[in-house]
MDAnalysis code that builds the backbone (N, CA, C; Angstrom):
import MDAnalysis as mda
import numpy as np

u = mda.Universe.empty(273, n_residues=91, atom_resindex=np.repeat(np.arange(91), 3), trajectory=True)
u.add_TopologyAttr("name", ["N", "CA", "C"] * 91)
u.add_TopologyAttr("resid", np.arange(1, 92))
u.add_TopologyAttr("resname", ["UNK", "UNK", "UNK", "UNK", "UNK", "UNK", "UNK", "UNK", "UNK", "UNK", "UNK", "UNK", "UNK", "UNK", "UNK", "UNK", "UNK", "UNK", "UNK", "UNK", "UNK", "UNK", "UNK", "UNK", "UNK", "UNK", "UNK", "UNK", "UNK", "UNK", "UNK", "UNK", "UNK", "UNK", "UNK", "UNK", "UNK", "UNK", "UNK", "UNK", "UNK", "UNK", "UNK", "UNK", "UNK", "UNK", "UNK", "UNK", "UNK", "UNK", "UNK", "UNK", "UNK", "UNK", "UNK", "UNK", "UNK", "UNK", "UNK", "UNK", "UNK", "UNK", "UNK", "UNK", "UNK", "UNK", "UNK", "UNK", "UNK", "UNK", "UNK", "UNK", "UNK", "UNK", "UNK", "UNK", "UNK", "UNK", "UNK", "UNK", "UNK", "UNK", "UNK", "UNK", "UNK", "UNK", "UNK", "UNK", "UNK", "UNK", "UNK"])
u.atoms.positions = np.array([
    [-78.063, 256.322, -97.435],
    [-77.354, 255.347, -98.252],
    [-78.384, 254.625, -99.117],
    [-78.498, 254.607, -100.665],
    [-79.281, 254.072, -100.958],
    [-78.753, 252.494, -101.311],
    [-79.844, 251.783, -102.233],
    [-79.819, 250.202, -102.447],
    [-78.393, 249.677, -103.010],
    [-77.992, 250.281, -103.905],
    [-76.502, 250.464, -104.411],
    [-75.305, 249.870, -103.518],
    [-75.513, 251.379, -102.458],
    [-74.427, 251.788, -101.889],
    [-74.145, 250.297, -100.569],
    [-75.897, 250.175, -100.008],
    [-75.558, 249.322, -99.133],
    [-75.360, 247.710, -99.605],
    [-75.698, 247.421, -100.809],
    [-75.217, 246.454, -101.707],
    [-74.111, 245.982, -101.512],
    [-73.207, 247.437, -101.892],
    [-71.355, 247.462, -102.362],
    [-71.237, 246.648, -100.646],
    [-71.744, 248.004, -99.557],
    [-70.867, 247.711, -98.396],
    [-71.071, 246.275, -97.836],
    [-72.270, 245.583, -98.368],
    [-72.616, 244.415, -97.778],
    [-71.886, 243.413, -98.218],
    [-71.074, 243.430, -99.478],
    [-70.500, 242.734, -100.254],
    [-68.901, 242.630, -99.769],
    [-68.473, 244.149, -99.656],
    [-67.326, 243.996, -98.946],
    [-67.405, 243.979, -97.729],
    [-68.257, 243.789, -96.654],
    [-68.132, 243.359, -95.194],
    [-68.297, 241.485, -95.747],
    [-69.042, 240.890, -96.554],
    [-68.731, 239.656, -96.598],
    [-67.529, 239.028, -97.029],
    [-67.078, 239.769, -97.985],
    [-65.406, 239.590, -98.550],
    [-64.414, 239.572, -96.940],
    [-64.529, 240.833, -96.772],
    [-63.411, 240.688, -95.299],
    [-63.689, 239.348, -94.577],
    [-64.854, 238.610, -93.931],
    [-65.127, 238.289, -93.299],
    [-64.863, 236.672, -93.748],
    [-64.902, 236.317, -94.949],
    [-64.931, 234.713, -95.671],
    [-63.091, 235.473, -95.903],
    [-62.055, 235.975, -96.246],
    [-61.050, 236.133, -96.185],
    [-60.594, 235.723, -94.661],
    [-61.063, 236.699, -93.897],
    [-60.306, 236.262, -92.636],
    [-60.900, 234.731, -92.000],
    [-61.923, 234.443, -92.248],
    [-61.989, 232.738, -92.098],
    [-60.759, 232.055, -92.974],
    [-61.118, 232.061, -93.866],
    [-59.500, 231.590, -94.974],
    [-58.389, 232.048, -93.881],
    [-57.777, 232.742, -93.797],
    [-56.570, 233.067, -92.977],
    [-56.917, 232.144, -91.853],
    [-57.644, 232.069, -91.191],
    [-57.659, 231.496, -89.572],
    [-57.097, 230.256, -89.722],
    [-57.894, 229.686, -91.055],
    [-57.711, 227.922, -91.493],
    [-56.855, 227.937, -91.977],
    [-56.225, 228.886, -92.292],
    [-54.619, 228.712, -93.160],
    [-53.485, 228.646, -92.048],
    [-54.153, 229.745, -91.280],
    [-52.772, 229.418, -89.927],
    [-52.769, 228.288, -89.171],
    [-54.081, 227.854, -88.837],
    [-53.976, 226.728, -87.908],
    [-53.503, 225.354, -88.832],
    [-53.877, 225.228, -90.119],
    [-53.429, 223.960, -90.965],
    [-51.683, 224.111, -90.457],
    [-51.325, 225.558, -91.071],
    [-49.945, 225.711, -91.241],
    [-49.023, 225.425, -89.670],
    [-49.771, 225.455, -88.624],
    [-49.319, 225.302, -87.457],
    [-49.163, 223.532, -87.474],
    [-50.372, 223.191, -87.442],
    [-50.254, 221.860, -87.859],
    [-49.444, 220.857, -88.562],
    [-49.107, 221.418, -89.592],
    [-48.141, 220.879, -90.828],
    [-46.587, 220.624, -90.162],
    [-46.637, 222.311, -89.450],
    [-45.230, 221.989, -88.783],
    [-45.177, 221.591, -87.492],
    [-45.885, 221.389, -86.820],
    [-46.207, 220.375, -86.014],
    [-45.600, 218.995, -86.130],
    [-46.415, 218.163, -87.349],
    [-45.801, 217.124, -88.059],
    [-44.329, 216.946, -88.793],
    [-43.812, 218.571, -89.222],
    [-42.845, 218.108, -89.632],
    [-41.416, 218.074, -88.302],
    [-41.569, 218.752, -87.551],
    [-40.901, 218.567, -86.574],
    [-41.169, 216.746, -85.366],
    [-42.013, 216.403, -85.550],
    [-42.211, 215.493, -85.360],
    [-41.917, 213.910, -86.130],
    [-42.320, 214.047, -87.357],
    [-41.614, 213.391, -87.890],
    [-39.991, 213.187, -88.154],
    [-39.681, 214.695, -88.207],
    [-37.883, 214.592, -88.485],
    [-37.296, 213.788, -87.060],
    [-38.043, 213.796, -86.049],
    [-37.694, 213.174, -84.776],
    [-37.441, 211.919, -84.567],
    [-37.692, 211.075, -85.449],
    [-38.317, 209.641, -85.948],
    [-37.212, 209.252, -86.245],
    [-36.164, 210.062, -87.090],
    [-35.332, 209.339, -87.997],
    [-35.058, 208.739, -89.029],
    [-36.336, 208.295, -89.584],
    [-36.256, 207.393, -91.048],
    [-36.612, 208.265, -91.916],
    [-35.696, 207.072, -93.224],
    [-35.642, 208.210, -94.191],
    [-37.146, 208.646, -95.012],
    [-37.799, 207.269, -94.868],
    [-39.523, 208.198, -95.493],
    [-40.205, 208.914, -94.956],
    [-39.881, 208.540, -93.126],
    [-40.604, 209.954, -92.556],
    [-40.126, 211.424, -92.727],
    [-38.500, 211.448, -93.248],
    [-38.139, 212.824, -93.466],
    [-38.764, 213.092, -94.754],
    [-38.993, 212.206, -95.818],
    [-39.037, 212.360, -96.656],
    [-40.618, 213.485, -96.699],
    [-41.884, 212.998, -96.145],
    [-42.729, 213.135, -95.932],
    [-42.589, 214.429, -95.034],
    [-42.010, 214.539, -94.110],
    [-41.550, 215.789, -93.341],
    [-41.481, 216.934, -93.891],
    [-40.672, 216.531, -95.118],
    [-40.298, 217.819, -96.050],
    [-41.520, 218.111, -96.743],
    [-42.388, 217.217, -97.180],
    [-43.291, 217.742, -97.584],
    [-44.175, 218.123, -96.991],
    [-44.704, 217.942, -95.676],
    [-45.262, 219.075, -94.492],
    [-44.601, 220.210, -94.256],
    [-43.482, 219.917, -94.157],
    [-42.860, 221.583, -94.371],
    [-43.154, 222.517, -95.733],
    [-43.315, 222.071, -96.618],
    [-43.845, 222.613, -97.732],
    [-45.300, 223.078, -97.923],
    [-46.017, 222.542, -97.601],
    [-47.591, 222.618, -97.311],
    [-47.369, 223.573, -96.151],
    [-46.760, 223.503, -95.043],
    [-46.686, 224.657, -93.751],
    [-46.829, 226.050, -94.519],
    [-45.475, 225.809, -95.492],
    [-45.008, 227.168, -96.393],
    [-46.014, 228.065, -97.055],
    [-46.343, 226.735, -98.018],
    [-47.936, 227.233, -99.080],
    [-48.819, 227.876, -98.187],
    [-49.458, 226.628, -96.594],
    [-50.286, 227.612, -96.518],
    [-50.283, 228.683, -95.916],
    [-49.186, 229.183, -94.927],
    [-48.351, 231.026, -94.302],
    [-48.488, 231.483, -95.961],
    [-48.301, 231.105, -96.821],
    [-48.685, 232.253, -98.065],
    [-49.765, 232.633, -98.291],
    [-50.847, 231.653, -98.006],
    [-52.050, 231.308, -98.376],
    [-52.793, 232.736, -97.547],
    [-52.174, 232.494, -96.231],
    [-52.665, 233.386, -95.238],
    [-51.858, 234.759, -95.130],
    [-50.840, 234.929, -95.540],
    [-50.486, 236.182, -96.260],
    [-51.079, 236.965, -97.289],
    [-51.272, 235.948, -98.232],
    [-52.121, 236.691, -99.187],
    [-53.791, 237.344, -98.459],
    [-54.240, 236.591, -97.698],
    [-55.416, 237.017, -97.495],
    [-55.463, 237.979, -96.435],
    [-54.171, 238.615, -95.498],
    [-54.038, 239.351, -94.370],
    [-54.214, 240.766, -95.818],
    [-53.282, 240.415, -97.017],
    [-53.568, 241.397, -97.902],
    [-54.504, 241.893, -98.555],
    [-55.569, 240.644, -98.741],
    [-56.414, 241.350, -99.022],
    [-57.630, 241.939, -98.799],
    [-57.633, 241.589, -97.411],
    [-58.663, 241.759, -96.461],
    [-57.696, 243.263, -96.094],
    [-56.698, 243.904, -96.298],
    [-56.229, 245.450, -96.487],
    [-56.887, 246.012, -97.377],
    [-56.533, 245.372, -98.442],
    [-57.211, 245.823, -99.549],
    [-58.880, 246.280, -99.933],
    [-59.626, 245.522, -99.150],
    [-61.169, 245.162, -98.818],
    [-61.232, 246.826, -98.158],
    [-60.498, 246.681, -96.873],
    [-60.631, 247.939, -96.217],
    [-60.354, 249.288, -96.638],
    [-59.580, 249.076, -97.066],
    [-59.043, 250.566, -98.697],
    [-60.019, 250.994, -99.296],
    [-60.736, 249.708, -99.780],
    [-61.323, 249.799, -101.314],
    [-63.068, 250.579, -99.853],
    [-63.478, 250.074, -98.867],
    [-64.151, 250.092, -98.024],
    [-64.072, 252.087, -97.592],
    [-63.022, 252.339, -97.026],
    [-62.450, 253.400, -96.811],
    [-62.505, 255.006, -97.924],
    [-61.867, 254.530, -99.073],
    [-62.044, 255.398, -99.970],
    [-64.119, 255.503, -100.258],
    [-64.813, 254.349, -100.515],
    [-65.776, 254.576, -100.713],
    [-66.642, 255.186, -99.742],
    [-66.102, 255.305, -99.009],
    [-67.213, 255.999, -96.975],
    [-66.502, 257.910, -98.197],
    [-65.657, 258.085, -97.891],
    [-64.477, 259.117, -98.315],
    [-65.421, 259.598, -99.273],
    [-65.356, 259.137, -100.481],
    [-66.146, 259.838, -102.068],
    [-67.914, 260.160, -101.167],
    [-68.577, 259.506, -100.300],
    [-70.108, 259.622, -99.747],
    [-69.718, 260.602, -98.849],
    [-68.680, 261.050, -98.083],
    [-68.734, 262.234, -96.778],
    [-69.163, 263.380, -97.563],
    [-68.416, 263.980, -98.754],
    [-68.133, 264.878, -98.775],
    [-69.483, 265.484, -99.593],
    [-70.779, 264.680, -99.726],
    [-71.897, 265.198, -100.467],
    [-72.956, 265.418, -99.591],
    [-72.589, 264.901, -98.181],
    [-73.262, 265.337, -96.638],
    [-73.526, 266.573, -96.435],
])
């Protein structure tokens, strides 16, 4: 493997790896969020629902947040995959 090649792979083993940190912090915020919003709706008043709803919203954003990055940390591995693939076949 020359300087190039282990460049690329070093680049996308750091991509996967700062992605799936992002995801971890996205799920646990998002656990959190609804945490609060179930907690607050418990309360009864109307600014704590009010506020509720908007933890439920932030919950939402960030399960996307961490969707997106379950995707593209696929994608990482694809792009990872095909390139091992194009180097076998000159072995």
């Amino acid at each position: 493997m020359d300087k190039q090649q282990t460049s690329l792979n070093d680049t996308l083993s750091y991509i996967h790896s700062e992605l799936n940190r992002v995801q971890t912090i996205a799920g646990t915020l998002s656990t959190s969020e609804s945490k609060h919003y179930k907690e607050l709706t418990d309360m009864g008043d109307d600014r704590l629902n009010q506020i509720a709803n908007e933890e439920q919203n932030a919950a939402r954003q960030l399960g996307e947040v961490k969707q997106i990055c379950i995707n593209l940390v696929q994608k990482v591995e694809d792009i990872k995959n095909q390139y091992k693939q194009q180097e076998s076949p000159d072995r």
